[in-house]
Residue frames as a rotation matrix with the C-alpha (Angstrom) as fourth column:
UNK 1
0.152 0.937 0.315 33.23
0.774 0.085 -0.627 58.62
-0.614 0.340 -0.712 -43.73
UNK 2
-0.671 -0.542 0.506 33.50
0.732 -0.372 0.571 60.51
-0.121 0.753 0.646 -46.97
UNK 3
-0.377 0.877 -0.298 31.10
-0.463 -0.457 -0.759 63.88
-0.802 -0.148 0.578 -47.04
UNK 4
-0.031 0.351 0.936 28.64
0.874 0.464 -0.145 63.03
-0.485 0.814 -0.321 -50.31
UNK 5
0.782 0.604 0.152 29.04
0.541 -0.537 -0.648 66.09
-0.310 0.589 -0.746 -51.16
UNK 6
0.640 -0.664 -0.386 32.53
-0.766 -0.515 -0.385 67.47
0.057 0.542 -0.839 -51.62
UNK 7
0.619 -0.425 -0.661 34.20
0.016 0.848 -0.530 63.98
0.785 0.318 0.531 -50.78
UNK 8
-0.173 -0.913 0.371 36.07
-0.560 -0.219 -0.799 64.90
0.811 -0.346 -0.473 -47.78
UNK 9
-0.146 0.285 -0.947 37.30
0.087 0.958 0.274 62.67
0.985 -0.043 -0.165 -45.75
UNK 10
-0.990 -0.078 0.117 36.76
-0.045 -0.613 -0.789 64.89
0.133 -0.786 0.604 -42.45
UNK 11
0.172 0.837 0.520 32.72
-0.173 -0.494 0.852 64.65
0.970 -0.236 0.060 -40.92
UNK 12
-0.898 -0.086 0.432 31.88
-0.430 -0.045 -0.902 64.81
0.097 -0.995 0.004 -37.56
UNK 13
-0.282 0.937 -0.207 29.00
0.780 0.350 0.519 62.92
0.559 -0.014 -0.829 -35.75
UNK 14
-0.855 -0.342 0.391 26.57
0.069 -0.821 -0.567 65.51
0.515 -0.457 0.725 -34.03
UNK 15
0.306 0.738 0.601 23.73
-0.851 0.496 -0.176 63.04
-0.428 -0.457 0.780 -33.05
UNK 16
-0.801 0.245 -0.546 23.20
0.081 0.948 0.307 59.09
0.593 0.202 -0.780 -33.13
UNK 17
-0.070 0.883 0.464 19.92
-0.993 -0.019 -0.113 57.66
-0.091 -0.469 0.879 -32.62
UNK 18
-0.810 0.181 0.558 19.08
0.336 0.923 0.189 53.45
-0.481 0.340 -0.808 -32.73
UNK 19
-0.651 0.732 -0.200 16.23
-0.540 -0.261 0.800 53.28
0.534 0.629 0.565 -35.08
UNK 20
0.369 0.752 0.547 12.55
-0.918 0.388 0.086 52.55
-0.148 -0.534 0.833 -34.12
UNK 21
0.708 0.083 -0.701 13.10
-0.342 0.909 -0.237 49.32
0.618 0.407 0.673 -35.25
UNK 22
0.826 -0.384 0.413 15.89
-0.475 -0.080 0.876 48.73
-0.303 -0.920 -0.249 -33.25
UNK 23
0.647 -0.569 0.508 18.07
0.678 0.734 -0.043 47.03
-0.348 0.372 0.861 -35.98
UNK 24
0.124 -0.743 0.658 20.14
0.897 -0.200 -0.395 50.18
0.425 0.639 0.641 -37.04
UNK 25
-0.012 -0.287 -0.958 21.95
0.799 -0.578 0.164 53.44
-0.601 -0.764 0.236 -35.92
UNK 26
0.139 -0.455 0.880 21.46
0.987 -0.011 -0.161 56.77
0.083 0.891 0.447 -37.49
UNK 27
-0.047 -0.533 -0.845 23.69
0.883 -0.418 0.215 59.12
-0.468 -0.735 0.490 -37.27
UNK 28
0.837 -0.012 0.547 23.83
0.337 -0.776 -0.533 62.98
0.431 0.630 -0.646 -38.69
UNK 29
0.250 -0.959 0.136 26.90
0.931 0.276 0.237 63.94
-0.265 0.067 0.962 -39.44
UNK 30
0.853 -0.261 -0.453 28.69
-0.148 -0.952 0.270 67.35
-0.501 -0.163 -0.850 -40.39
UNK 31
0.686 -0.496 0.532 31.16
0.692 0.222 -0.687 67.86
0.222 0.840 0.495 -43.01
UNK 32
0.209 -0.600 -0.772 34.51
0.552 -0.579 0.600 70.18
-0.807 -0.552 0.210 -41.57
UNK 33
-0.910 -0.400 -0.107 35.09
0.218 -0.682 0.698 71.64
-0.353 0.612 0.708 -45.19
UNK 34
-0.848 0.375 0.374 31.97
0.130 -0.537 0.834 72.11
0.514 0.756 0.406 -46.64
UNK 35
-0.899 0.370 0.236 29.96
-0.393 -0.441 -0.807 72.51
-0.194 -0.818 0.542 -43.27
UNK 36
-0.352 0.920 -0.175 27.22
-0.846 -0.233 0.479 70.78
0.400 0.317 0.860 -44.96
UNK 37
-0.380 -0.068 0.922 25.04
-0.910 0.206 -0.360 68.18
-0.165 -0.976 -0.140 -43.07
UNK 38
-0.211 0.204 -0.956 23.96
-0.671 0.681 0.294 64.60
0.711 0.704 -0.007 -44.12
UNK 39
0.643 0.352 0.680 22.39
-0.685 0.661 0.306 61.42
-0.342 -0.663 0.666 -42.55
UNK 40
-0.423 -0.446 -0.789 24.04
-0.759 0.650 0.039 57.84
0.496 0.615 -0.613 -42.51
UNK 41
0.556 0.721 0.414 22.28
-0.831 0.495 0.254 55.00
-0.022 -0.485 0.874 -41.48
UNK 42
-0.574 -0.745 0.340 24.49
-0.819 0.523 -0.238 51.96
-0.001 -0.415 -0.910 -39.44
UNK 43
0.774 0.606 0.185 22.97
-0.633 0.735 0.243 48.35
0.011 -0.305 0.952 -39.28
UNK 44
-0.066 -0.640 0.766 24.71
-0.279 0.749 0.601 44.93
-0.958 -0.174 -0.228 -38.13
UNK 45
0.102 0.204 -0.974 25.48
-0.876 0.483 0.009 42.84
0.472 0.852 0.228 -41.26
UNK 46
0.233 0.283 0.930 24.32
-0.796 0.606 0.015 39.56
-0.559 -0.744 0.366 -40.53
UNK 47
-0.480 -0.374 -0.794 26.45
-0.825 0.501 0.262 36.67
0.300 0.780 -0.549 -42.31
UNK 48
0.845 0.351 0.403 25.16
-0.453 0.871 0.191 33.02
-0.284 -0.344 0.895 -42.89
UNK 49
-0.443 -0.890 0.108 27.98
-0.781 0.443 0.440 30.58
-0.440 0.111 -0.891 -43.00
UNK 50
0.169 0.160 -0.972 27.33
-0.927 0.360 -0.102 27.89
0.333 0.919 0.209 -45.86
UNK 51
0.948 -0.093 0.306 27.97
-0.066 0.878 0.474 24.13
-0.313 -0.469 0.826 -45.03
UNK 52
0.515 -0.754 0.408 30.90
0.598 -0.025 -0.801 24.56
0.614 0.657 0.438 -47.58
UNK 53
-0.200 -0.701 -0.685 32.49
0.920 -0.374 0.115 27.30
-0.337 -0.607 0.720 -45.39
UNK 54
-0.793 0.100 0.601 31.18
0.292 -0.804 0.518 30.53
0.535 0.586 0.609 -47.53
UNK 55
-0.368 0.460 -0.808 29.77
0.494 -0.639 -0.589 33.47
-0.788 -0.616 0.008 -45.93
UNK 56
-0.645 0.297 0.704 26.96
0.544 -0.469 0.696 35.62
0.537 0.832 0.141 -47.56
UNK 57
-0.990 0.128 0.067 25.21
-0.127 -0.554 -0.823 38.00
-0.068 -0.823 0.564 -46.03
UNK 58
-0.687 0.726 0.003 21.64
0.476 0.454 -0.754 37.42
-0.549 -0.517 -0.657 -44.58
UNK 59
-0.897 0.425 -0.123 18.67
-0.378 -0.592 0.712 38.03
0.230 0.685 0.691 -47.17
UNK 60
-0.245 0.901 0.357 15.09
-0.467 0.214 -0.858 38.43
-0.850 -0.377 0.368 -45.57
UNK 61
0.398 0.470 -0.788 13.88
-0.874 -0.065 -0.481 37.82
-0.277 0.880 0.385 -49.45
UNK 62
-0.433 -0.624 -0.651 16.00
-0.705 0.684 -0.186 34.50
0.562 0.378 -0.736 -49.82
UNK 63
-0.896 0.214 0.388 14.59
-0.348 0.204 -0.915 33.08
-0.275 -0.955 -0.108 -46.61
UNK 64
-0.135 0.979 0.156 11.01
-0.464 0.077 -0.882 33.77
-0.875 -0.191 0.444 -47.69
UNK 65
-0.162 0.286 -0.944 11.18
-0.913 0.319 0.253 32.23
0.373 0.904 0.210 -51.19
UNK 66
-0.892 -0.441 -0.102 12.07
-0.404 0.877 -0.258 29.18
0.204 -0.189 -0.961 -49.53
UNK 67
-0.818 0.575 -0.019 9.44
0.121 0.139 -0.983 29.37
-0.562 -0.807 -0.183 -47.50
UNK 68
0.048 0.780 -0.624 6.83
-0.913 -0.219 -0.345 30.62
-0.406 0.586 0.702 -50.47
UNK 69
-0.647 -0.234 -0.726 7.88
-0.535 0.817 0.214 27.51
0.543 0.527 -0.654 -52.13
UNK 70
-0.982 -0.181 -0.057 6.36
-0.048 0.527 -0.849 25.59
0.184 -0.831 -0.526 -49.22
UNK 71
-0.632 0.566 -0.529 3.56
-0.282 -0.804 -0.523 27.91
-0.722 -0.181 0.668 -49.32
UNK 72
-0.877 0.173 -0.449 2.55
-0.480 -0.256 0.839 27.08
0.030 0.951 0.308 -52.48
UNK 73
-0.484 0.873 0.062 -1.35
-0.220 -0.190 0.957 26.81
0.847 0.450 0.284 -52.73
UNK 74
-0.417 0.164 -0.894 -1.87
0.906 -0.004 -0.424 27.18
-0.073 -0.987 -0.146 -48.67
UNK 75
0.780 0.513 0.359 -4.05
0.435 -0.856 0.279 30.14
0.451 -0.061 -0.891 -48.20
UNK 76
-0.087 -0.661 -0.746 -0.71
0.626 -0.619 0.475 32.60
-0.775 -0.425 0.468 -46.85
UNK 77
0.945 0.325 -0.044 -0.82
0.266 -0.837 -0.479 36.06
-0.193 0.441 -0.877 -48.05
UNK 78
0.014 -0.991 0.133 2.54
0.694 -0.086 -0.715 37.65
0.720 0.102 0.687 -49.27
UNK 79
0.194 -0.101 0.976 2.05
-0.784 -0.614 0.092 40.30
0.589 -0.783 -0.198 -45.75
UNK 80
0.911 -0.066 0.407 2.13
-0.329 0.481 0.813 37.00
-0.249 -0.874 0.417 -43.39
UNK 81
0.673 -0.732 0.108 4.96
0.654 0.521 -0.549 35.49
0.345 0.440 0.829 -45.47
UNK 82
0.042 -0.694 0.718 7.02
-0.103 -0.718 -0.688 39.28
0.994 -0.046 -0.102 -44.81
UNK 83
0.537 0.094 0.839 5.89
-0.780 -0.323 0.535 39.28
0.321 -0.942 -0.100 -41.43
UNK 84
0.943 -0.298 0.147 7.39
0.168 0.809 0.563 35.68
-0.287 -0.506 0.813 -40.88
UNK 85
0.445 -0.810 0.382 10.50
0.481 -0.144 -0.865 36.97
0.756 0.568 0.326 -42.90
UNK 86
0.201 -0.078 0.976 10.61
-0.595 -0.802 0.058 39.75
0.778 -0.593 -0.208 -40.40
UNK 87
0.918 0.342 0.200 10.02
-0.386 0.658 0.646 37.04
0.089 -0.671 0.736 -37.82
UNK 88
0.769 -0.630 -0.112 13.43
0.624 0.777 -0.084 34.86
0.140 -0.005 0.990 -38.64
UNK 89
0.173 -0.855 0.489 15.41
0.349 -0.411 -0.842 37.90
0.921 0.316 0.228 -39.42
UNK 90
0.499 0.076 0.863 14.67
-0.652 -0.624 0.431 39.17
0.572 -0.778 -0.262 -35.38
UNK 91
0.992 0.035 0.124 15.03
-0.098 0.828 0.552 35.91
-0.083 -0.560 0.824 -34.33
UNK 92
0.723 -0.687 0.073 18.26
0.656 0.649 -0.384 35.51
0.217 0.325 0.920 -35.80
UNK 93
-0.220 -0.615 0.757 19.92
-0.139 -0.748 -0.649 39.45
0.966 -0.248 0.080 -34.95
UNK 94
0.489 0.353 0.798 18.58
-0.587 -0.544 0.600 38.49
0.646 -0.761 -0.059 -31.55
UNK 95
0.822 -0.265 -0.504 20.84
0.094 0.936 -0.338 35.70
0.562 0.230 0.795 -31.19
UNK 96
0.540 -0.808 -0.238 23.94
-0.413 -0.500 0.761 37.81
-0.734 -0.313 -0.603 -30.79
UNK 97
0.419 -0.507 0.753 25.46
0.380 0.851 0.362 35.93
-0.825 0.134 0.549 -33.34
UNK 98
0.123 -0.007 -0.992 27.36
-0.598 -0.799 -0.068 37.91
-0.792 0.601 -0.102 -36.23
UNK 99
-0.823 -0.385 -0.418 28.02
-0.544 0.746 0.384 34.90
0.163 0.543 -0.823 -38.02
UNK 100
0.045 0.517 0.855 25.06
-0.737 0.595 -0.321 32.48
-0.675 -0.615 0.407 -38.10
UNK 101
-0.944 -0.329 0.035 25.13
-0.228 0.722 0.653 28.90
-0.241 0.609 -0.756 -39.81
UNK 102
-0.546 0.669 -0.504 22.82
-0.589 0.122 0.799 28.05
0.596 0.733 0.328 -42.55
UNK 103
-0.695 0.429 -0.577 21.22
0.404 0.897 0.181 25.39
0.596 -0.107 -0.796 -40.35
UNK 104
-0.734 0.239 -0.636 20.10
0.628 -0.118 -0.769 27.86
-0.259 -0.964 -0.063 -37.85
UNK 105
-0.819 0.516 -0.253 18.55
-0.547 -0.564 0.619 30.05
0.176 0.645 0.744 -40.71
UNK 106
-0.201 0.870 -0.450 15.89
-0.412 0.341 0.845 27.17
0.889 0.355 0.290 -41.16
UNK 107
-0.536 0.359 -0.764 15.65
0.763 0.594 -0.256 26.33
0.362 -0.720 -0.592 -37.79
UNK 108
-0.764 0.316 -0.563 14.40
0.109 -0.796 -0.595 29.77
-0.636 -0.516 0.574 -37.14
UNK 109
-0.598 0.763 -0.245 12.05
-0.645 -0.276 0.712 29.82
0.476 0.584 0.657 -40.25
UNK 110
-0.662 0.453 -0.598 10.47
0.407 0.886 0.221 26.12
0.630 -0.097 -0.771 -38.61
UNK 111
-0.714 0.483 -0.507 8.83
0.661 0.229 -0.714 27.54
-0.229 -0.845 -0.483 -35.37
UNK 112
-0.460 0.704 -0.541 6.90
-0.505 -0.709 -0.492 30.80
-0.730 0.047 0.682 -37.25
UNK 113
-0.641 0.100 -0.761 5.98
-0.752 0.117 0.648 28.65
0.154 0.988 0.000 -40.17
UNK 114
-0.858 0.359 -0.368 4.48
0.508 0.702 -0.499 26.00
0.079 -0.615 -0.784 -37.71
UNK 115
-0.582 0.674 -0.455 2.48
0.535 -0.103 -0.838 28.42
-0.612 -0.731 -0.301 -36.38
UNK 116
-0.772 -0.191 -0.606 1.70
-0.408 -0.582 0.704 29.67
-0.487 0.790 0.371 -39.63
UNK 117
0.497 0.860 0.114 0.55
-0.832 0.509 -0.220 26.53
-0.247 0.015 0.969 -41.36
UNK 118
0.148 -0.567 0.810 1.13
-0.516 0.655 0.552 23.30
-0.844 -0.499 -0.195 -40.44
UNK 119
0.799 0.000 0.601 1.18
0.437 0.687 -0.580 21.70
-0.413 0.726 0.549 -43.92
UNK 120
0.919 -0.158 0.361 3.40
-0.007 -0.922 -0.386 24.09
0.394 0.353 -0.849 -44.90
UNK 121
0.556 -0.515 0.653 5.34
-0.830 -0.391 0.398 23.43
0.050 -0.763 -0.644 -42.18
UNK 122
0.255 -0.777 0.576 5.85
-0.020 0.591 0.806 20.04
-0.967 -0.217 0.136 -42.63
UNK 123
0.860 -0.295 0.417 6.75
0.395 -0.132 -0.909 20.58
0.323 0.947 0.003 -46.75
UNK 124
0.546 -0.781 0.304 9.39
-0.814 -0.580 -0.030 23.25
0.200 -0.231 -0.952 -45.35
UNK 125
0.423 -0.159 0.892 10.41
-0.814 0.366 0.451 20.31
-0.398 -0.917 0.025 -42.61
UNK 126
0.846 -0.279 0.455 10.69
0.472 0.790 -0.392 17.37
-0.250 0.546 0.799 -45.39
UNK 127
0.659 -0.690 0.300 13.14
0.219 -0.206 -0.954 19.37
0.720 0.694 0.016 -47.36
UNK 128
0.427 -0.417 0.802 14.74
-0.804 -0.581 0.126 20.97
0.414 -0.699 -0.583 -44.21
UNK 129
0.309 -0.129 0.942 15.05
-0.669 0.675 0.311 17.55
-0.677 -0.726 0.122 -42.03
UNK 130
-0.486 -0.369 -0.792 15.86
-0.807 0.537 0.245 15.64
0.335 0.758 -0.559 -45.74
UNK 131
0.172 0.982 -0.082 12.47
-0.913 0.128 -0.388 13.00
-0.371 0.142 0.918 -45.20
UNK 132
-0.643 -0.641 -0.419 13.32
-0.735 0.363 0.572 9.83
-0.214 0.676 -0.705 -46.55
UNK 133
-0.770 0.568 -0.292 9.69
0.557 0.821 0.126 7.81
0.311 -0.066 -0.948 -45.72
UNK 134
0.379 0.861 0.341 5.95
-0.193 -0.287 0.938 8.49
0.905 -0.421 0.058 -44.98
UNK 135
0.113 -0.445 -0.888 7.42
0.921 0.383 -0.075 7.16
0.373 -0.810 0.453 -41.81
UNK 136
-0.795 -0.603 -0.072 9.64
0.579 -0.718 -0.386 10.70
0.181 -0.349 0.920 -41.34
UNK 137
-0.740 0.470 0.481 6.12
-0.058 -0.757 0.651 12.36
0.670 0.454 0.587 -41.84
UNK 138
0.461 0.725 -0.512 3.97
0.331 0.395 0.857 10.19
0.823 -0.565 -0.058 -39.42
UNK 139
-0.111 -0.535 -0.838 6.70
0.981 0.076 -0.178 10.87
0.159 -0.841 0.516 -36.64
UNK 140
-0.887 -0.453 -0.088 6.64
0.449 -0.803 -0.391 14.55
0.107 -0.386 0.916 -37.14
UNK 141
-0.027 0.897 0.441 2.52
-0.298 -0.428 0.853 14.88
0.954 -0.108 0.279 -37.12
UNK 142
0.728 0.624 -0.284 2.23
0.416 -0.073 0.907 13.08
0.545 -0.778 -0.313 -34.11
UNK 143
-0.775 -0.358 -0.521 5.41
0.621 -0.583 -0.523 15.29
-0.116 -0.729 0.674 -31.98
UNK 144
-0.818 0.313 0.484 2.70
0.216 -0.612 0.761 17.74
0.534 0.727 0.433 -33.49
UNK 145
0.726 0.623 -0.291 -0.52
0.259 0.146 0.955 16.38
0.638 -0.768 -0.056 -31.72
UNK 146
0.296 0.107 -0.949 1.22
0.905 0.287 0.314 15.55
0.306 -0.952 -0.012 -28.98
UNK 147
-0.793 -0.566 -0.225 2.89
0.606 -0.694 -0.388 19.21
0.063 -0.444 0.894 -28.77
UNK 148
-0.836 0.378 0.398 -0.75
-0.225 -0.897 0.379 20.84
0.501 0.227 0.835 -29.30
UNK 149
0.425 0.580 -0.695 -2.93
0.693 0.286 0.662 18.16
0.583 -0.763 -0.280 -26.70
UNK 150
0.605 0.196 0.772 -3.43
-0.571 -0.568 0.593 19.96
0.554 -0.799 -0.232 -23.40
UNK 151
0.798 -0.427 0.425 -2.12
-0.194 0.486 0.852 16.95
-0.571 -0.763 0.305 -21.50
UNK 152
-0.102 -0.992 -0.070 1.30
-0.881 0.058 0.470 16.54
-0.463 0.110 -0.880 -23.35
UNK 153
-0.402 -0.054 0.914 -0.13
-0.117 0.993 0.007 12.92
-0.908 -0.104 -0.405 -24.68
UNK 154
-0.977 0.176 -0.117 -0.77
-0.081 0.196 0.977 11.76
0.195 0.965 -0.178 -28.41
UNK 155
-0.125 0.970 0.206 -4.79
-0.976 -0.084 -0.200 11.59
-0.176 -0.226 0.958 -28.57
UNK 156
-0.588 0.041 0.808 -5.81
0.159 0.985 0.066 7.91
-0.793 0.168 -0.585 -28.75
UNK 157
-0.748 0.475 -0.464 -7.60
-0.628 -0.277 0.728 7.71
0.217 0.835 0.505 -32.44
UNK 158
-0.731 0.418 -0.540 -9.30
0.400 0.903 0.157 4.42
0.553 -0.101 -0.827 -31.56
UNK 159
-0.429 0.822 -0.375 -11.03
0.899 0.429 -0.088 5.61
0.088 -0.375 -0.923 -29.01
UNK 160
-0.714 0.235 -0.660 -12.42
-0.364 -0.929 0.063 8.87
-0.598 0.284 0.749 -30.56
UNK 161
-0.710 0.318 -0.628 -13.55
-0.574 0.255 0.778 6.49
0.408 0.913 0.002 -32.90
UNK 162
-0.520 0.445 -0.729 -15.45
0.274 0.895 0.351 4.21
0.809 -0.017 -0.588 -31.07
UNK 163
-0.732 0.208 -0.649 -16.55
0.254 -0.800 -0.544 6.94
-0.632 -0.563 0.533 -29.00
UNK 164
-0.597 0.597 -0.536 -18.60
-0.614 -0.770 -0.173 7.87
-0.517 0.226 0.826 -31.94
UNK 165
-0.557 0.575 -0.600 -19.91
-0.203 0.605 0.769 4.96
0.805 0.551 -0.220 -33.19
UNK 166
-0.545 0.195 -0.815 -21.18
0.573 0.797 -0.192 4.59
0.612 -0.572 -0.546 -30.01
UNK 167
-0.813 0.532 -0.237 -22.86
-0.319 -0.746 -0.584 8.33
-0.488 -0.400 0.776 -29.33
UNK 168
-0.112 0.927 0.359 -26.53
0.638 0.344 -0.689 8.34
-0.761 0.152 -0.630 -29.47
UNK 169
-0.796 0.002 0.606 -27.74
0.494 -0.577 0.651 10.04
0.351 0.817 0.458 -33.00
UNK 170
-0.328 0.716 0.617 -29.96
0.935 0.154 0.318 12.13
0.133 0.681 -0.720 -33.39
């Protein structure tokens, strides 16, 4: 570690702390020739690995365009949108992985973005899962129902319907 102030390549650590956050380390540091004292601040770099085989490193802000894209005229503020950014990027340093593959990027954006909003979600999901039929869309509303019924079971429509044609009015 070079000082920043006279350039030598001699410091010394004389504390580390993890940050609140818990994603980075920072240390203060001591300079042996010019005694003078400076912070540096450690974090993991998190790579995504490409389908091609290229590695770039993990951008919260790349993530969430996608995901604004998705967004687009859904009532989401740009604070839930960070917070869900915030959301993928934990998800994804909590892995353990230093290396993670592009697929796992959007598999981590799917489950906050669900709970987010569900249209949204499935826009994200078409492009993500590559859609190819109203079909791809009908399958993933009802895993949907059936993941948000109490009993675990698609709701019969029919007989909701005919349930109400058959309550008393008035």
């Amino acid at each position: 570690m070079h000082c920043p102030y006279c350039r030598h390549v001699d410091t010394r650590v004389l504390d580390s702390r993890v940050a609140e956050d818990g994603s980075s380390i920072r240390r203060r540091r001591s300079c042996s020739e010019c005694e003078k004292r400076f912070t540096t601040v450690e974090a993991m770099q998190l790579t995504v690995v490409k389908r091609s085989g290229a590695t770039e490193a993990f951008s919260r802000d790349k993530a969430i365009a996608g995901v604004r894209k998705a967004c687009k005229g859904r009532p989401v503020s740009a604070d839930q949108l960070a917070l869900l950014g915030s959301q993928v990027e934990d998800a994804l340093r909590g892995s353990g992985w230093a290396e993670v593959p592009a697929h796992e990027v959007g598999l981590a954006i799917l489950g906050p973005l669900r709970e987010l909003d569900e249209v949204a979600y499935l826009r994200f999901a078409s492009v993500y899962r590559s859609f190819e039929s109203a079909d791809d869309f009908e399958t993933e509303i009802a895993l949907m129902r059936v993941e948000r019924s109490p009993t675990g079971r698609e709701p019969d429509p029919t007989a909701s319907r005919a349930a109400a044609e058959h309550a008393p009015s008035g």
